[in-house]
C-alpha angles and dihedrals in degrees: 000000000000124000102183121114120193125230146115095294093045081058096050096049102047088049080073091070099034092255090289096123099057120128123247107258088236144007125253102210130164119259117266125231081251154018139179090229133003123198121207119210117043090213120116098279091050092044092042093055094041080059104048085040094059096036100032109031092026106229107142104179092081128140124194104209113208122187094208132358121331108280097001092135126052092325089074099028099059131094092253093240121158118193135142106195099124122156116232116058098254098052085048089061100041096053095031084056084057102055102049087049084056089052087069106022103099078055097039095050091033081235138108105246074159096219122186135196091207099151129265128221117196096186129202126235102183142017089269085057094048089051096043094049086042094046079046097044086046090057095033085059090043094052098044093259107137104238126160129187122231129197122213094274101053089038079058091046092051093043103023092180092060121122106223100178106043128109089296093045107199111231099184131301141233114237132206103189086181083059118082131116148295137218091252093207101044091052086061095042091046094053098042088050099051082047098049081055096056089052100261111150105234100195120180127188087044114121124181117228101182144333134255108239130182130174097346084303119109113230093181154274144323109216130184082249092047155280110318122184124225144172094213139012138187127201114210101154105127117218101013094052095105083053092063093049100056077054083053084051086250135107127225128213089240138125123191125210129168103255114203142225128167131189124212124206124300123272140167116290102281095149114058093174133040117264120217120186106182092173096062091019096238124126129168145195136174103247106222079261093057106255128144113242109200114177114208130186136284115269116259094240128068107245138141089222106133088215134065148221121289097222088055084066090041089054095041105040075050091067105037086056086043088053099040114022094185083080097061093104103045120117119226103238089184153358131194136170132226117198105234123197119226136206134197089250088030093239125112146265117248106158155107107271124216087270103086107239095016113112128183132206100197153142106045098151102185099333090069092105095042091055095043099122095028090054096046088044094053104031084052088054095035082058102042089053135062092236131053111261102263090243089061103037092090092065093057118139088243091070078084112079090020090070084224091143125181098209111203100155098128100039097041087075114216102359074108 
């Protein structure tokens, strides 16, 4: 376990000695023979719960199993937004329950996930827009989300290098000013070090290859380092989650597609808020570096590639310099794809599975960054009880043939 807190004095004394005697920020130990929960995926979601289940539910024999290195999926190839300004009531709670978790999570985790309210636009293009971000204000105010409408002028005074009356003519905007952006590694390396410190095993190039199952109970994995035993396990691990249920024996309603981002150069600070254009599916932030984030759309075919099409950045750098002609002349320094796992409502799985003691995270489709702490603080509680935490029983696989759909088309950006 680790005992070191950081701080300013922890700096200070550790100059003396030219940062050589720091701690490794977790520990890299070998899997038990077994273990009261294990936790598959070593992304934020599954490092979040392994945390709250340690310091909250206090059960402290806990492995996070990680096929390859901490936050080398989704966690580290997003845009790093955080909102919460959904649509239906349960997915208000859920990712409202989220962000007020991120206002307190550097302190909360005695790390820098460098989180920052900075403000966040989602601008309308058409009348249908206009009446979508209105129907979703209406509810976002209803439900105790902070949501303001903008009309062009005020969208031009936030964002004076916009282009309101160009092919995407921007009609006004809904703004969330408690929205903004993370560090998305250091969200993973803040959470597997406060859980490393809690006891919890993190355990990487360790991929799962099936489950033991008897009697409809789960009993626990099979690993490429071995059988381990378990009385629980969760499965948080994106697009390949409905590979690990045909492993359960189960199928889940979820298709998986590379989904794409891309940074420029750096430059001076010019966006102080993060820009979301639903209609051309094209938003864009200044990391703290001074890149340009830009967020494009999930590719038209299903596949588990980590890289994307070439005409998707030709479309969406299109509109941005469509949008903000300033950017014509910036150079793409990089481009990367996440594998995003999409459901029928657009909303996700948290739920028990037909296989008693086996739990998935699942179906995030694009809002998997942004409800990071919310998802692991309810799947961990969903896990230690006997019933599923009341902000996630509404995502529960059920809803499925219950048709009790949580329909978040519009407001879940481009899954669509």
């Amino acid at each position: 376990m680790r005992d070191m807190k950081y701080s300013i004095f922890s700096l200070i004394r550790n100059a003396f000695s030219y940062h050589q005697g720091w701690q490794q920020a977790w520990r890299s130990p070998d899997p038990k023979s077994f273990y009261e929960v294990i936790i598959v995926g070593g992304g934020g979601h599954g490092l979040a719960t392994a945390y709250y289940l340690a310091k909250e539910c206090h059960i402290r024999n806990i492995a996070v199993l990680e096929k390859g290195w901490l936050g080398g999926g989704n966690t580290g190839r997003n845009t790093t937004i955080v909102r919460s300004n959904y649509l239906w009531d349960a997915s208000a709670a859920l990712y409202d329950h989220a962000v007020n978790l991120w206002h307190s999570l550097s302190q909360e985790l005695n790390y820098n996930v460098m989180f920052s309210p900075r403000g966040l636009l989602h601008l309308a293009h058409s009348v249908h827009d206009l009446q979508e971000i209105g129907r979703r204000g209406n509810s976002n105010f209803l439900n105790g989300i902070d949501a303001e409408y903008l009309s062009p002028e005020q969208v031009k005074k936030m964002v004076p290098f916009i282009n309101l009356n160009c092919r995407y003519p921007v009609l006004g905007a809904l703004l969330q000013r408690r929205g903004g952006t993370a560090r998305h590694d250091a969200v993973a390396w803040g959470y597997a070090r406060a859980a490393d410190a809690l006891g919890v095993d993190i355990i990487q190039n360790c991929e799962v290859t099936g489950f033991d199952i008897e009697n409809a109970t789960v009993k626990g994995v099979r690993t490429s380092r071995g059988d381990i035993r378990a009385n629980k396990v969760g499965c948080v691990v994106a697009g390949h989650c409905s590979v690990l249920a045909e492993m359960a024996g189960f199928r889940l309603p979820i298709e998986s597609f590379p989904l794409q981002a891309l940074v420029s150069e750096p430059v001076k600070p010019i966006i102080d808020c993060v820009v979301m254009s639903n209609g051309v599916h094209a938003y864009i932030s200044q990391s703290d570096k001074g890149e340009l984030v830009i967020g494009a759309s999930s590719d038209a075919y299903n596949s588990y590639s980590q890289r994307g099409s070439f005409n998707i950045i030709e479309d969406t750098v299109g509109a941005i310099v469509e949008l903000y002609p300033l950017f014509s002349r910036m150079r793409m320094l990089r481009q990367w794809g996440g594998i995003v796992d999409v459901t029928v409502d657009r909303s996700p799985i948290i739920s028990k599975t037909p296989i008693a003691n086996l739990y998935f995270n699942c179906g995030w489709g694009t809002g998997g960054f942004k409800a990071t702490p919310g998802s692991g603080h309810v799947f961990a509680h969903s896990i230690a009880g006997q019933d599923m935490h009341p902000i996630a029983a509404p995502f529960s696989i059920d809803r499925f043939s219950t048709g009790a759909l949580v329909d978040e088309g519009a407001a879940a950006a481009v899954a669509h």
